[in-house]
C-alpha positions in Angstrom: -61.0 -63.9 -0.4 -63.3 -63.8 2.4 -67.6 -64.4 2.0 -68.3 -60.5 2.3 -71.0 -59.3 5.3 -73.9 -58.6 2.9 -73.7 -62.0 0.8 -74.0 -64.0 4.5 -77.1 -61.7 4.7 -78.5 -62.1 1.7 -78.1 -66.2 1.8 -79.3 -65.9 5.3 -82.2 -63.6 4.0 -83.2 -66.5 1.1 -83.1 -69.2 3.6 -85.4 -67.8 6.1 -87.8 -67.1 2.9 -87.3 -70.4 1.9 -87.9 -72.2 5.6 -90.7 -69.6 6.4 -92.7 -70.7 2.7 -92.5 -74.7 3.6 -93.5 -73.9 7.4 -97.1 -73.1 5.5 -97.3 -76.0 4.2 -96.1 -78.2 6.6 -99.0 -76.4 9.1 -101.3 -76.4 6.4 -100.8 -80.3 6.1 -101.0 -81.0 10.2 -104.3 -78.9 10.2 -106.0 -80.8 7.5 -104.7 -84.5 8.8 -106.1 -83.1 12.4 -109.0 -81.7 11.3 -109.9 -85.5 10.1 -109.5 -86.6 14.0 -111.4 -83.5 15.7 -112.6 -80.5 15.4 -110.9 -78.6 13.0 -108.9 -75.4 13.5 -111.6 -73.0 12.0 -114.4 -74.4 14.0 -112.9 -73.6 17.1 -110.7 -77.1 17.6 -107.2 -77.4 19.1 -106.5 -81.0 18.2 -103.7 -79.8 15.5 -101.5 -79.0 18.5 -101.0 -83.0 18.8 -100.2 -83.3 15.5 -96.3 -83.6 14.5 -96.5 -82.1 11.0 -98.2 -79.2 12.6 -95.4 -78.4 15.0 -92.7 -79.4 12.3 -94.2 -76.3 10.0 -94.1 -74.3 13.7 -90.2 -75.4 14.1 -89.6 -74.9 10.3 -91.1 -71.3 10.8 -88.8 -70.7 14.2 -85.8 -71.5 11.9 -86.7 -69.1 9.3 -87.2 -65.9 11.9 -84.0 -66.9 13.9 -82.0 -67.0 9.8 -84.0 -63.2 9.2 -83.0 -62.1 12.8 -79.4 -63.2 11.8 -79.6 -62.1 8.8 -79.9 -57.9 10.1 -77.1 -58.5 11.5 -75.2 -58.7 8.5 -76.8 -56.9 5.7 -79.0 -53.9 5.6 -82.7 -53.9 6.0 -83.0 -52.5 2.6 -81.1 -55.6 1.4 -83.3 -58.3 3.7 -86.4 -57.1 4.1 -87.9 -57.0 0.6 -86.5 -60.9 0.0 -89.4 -61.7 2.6 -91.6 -61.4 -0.6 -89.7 -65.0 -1.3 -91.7 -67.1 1.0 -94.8 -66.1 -0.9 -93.5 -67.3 -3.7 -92.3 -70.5 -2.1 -95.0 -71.6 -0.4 -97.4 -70.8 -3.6 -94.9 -73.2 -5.4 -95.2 -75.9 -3.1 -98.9 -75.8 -2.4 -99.6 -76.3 -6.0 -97.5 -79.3 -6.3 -97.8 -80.6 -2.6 -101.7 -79.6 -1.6 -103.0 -79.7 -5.7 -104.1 -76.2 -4.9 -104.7 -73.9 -7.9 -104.0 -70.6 -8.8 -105.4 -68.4 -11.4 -103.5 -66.5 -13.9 -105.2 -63.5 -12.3 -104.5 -64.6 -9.0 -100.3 -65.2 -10.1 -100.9 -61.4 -11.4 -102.0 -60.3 -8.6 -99.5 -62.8 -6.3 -96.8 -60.4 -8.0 -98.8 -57.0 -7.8 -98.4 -57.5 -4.2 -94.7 -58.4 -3.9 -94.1 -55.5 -6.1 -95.9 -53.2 -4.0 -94.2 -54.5 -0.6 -90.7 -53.9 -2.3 -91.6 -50.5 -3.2 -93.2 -49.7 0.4 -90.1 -51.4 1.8 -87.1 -50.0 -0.2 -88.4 -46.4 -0.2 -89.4 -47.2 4.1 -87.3 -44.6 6.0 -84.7 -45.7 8.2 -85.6 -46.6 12.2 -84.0 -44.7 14.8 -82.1 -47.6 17.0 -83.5 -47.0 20.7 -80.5 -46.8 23.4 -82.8 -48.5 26.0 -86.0 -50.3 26.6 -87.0 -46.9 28.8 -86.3 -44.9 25.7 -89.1 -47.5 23.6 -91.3 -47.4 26.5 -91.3 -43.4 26.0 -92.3 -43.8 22.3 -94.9 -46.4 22.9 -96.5 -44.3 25.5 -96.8 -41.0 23.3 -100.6 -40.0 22.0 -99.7 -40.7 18.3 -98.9 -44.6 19.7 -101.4 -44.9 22.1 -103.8 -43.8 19.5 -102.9 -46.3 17.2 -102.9 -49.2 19.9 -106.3 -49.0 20.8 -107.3 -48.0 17.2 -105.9 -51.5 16.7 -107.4 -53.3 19.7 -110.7 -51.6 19.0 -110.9 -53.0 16.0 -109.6 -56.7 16.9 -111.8 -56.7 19.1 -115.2 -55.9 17.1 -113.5 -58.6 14.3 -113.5 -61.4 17.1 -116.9 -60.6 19.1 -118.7 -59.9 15.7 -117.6 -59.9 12.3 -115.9 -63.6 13.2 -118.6 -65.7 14.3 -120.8 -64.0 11.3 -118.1 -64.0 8.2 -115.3 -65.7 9.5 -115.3 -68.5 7.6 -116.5 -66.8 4.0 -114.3 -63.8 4.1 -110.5 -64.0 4.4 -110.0 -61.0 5.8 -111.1 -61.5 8.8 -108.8 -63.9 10.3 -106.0 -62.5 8.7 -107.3 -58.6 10.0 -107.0 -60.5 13.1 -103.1 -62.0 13.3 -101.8 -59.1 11.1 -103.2 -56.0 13.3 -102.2 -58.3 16.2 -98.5 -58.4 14.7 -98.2 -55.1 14.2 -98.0 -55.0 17.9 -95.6 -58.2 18.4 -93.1 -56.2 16.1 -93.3 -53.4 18.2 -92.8 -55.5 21.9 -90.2 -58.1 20.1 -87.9 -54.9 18.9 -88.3 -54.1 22.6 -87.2 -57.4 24.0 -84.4 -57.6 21.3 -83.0 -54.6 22.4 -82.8 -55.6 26.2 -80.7 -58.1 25.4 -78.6 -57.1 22.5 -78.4 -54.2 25.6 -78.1 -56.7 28.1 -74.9 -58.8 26.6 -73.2 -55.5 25.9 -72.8 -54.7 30.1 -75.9 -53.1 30.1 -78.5 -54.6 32.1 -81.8 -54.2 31.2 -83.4 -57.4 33.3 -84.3 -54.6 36.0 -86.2 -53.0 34.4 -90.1 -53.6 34.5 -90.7 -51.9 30.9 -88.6 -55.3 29.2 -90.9 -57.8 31.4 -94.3 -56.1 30.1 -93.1 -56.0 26.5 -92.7 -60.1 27.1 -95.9 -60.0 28.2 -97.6 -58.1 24.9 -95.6 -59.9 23.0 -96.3 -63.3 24.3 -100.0 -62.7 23.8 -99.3 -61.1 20.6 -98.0 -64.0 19.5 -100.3 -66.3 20.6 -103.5 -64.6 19.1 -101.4 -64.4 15.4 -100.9 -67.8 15.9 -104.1 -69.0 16.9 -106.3 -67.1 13.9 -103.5 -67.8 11.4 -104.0 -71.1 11.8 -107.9 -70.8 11.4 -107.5 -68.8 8.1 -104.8 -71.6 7.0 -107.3 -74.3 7.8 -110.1 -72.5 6.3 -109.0 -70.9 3.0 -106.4 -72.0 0.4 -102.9 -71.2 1.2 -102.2 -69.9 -2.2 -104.7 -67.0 -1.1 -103.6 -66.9 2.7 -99.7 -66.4 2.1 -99.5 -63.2 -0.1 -102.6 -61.6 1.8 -101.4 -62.0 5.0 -97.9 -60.6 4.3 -99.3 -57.4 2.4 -101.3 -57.2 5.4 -98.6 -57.5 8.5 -95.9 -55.2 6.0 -98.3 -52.6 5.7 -99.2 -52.4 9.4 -96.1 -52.9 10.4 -94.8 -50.3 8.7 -97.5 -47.8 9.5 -96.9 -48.9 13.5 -93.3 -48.3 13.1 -93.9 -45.0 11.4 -95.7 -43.9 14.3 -93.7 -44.9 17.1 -90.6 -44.4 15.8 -91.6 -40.8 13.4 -89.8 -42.9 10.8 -91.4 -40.6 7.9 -90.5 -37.0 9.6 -87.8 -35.5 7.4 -88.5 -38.0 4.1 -88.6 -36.3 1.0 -91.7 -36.1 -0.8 -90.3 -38.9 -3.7 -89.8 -41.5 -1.2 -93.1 -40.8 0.4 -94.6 -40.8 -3.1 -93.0 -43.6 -3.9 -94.3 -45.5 -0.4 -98.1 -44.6 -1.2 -97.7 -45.7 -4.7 -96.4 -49.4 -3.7 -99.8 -49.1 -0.9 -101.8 -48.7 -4.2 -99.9 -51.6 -6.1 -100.8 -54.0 -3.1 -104.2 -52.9 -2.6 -104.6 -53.8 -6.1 -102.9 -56.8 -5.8 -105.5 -58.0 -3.1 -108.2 -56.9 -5.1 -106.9 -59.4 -7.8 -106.4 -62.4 -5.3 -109.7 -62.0 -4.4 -111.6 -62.2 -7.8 -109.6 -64.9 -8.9 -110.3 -66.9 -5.7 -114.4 -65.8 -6.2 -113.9 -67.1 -9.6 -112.4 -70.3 -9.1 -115.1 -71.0 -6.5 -117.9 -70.0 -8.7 -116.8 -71.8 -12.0 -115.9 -75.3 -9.5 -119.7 -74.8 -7.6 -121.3 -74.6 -11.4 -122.8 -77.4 -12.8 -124.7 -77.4 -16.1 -127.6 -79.8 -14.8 -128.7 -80.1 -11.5 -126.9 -83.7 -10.8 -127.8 -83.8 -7.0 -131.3 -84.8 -8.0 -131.5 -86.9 -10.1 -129.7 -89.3 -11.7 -128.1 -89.6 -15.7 -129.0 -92.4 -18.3 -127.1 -92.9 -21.5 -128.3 -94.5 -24.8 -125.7 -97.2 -26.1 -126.1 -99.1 -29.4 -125.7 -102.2 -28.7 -125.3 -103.0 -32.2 -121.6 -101.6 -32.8 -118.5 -103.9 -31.8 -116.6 -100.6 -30.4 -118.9 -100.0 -27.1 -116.3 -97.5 -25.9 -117.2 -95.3 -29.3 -120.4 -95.2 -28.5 -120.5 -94.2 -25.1 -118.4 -91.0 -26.4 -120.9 -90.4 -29.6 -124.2 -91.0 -28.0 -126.3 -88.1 -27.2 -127.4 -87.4 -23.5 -130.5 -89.1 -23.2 -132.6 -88.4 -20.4 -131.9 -86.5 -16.5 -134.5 -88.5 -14.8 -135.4 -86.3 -11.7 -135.7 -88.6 -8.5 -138.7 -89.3 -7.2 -140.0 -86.9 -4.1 -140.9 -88.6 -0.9 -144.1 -89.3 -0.4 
């Protein structure tokens, strides 16, 4: 008996979660060794493009799109999409046992809020209308409910990088990750394009000609280029435990909402699967909520110290007089926090 089309999928599905999760790491690794030789990623520095562990995570990554590309092929969207949610949990795995990087029991609650909430959004997601031509996506990307929602997105971009970035960038989370998921909202859009021209292309129908498949390159390529760019400053300045679910809540969501627009995936859903969709929106917004205290938390209780050790220095009181010095040093009483002495 013959391997049926939807378990190649689903294998195919689990292996791009799986490559996609360790790409993290392997990036967050090349940052953090390059960020020892230069300036680091979050401060502006490029030097993690020389680094080989950097561009292993980026090949690692490349492998785990091509498997989920592959993968659509085979199985239904309802069927791949929500085993995205896997990489989370993959690279969260690994970063605690690879990078020593901790995460709450809140923050594993609210790690799983969010997957819960993406596989509701995406199993109750209405189905796309598959465009006949790149002409036909150009007409959908060109209507006022798109356009709107394009520059709505660059607008916004735009005021995260020119203000909120060089303010908040490297204390809040969300602003790098605003950045590459608003950003990929768009690269969805102008990769479906390109994918289409050539799926188009190998079937006799040549869509090269046309100028509408060259400009999608184009948005795409610089699409690509900015996710990549602030994804690695949010990998380089926050924990990847943190980073990982965020950012995928984030790009789902917006990606869904983009596609929704362009493609009026939601006209003629009834009002349960709608329901439904808003309901998993809530269940991820409270998922991020719960990332983000856990991650305040864990900061505050590792910045607390019960005296202020940075200055002065400790003393301890050892009897002398016992044969187990070791006892003593665990029995003795704190003696003394002798304040340093200011300069004169």
């Amino acid at each position: 008996m013959g391997v049926s089309d939807n378990t190649v999928g689903l294998s195919l599905a689990v292996a791009s979660s799986a490559f996609i999760g360790a790409s993290f790491i392997l990036k967050k690794i090349g940052l953090i060794r390059a960020g020892k030789g230069g300036v680091r990623a979050g401060g502006g520095g490029y030097t993690y493009l020389l680094e080989p562990l950097w561009w292993a995570g980026m090949m690692t990554m490349l492998l785990g799109e091509i498997a989920n590309f592959v993968a659509y092929t085979f199985a239904p969207a309802v069927l791949v999409t929500p085993l995205g949610a896997l990489s989370i949990i993959v690279s969260s795995f690994l970063a605690h046992f690879v990078l020593k990087e901790r995460l709450e029991k809140l923050g594993v609650l609210g790690c799983v809020s969010c997957i819960v909430g993406s596989v509701i959004v995406v199993i109750h997601a209405p189905q796309e209308h598959m465009p006949n031509s790149v002409e036909e996506i150009w007409n959908l990307a060109i209507q006022p409910g798109f356009l709107t929602y394009a520059v709505a997105t660059l607008v916004v971009v735009a005021a995260l990088v020119l203000f909120f970035e060089p303010r908040y960038g490297q204390t809040n989370i969300m602003i790098y990750l605003g950045i590459c998921s608003s950003m990929g909202s768009l690269t969805v859009v102008s990769i479906k394009a390109i994918g289409v021209a050539i799926k188009l292309t190998l079937d006799g129908m040549n869509q090269v000609a046309y100028p509408h498949t060259w400009l999608f390159v184009i948005i795409a390529i610089i699409c690509v280029v900015s996710q990549i760019n602030y994804l690695n400053k949010a990998l380089d300045t926050f924990d990847l435990a943190v980073v990982s679910p965020i950012y995928y809540v984030m790009f789902t969501t917006l990606t869904i909402v983009a596609s929704g627009i362009m493609f009026k995936d939601w006209a003629g859903q009834s009002f349960s699967s709608i329901a439904s969709e808003f309901c998993g929106l809530i269940t991820i917004l409270t998922g991020t909520i719960m990332l983000h205290t856990a991650k305040e938390e864990e900061t505050g209780s590792s910045a607390a110290l019960p005296w202020p050790l940075d200055r002065g220095s400790i003393s301890w009181c050892i009897s002398l007089g016992s044969d187990n010095l070791l006892k003593n040093v665990n029995e003795d009483y704190f003696a003394a926090l002798q304040s340093s002495p200011a300069p004169v």
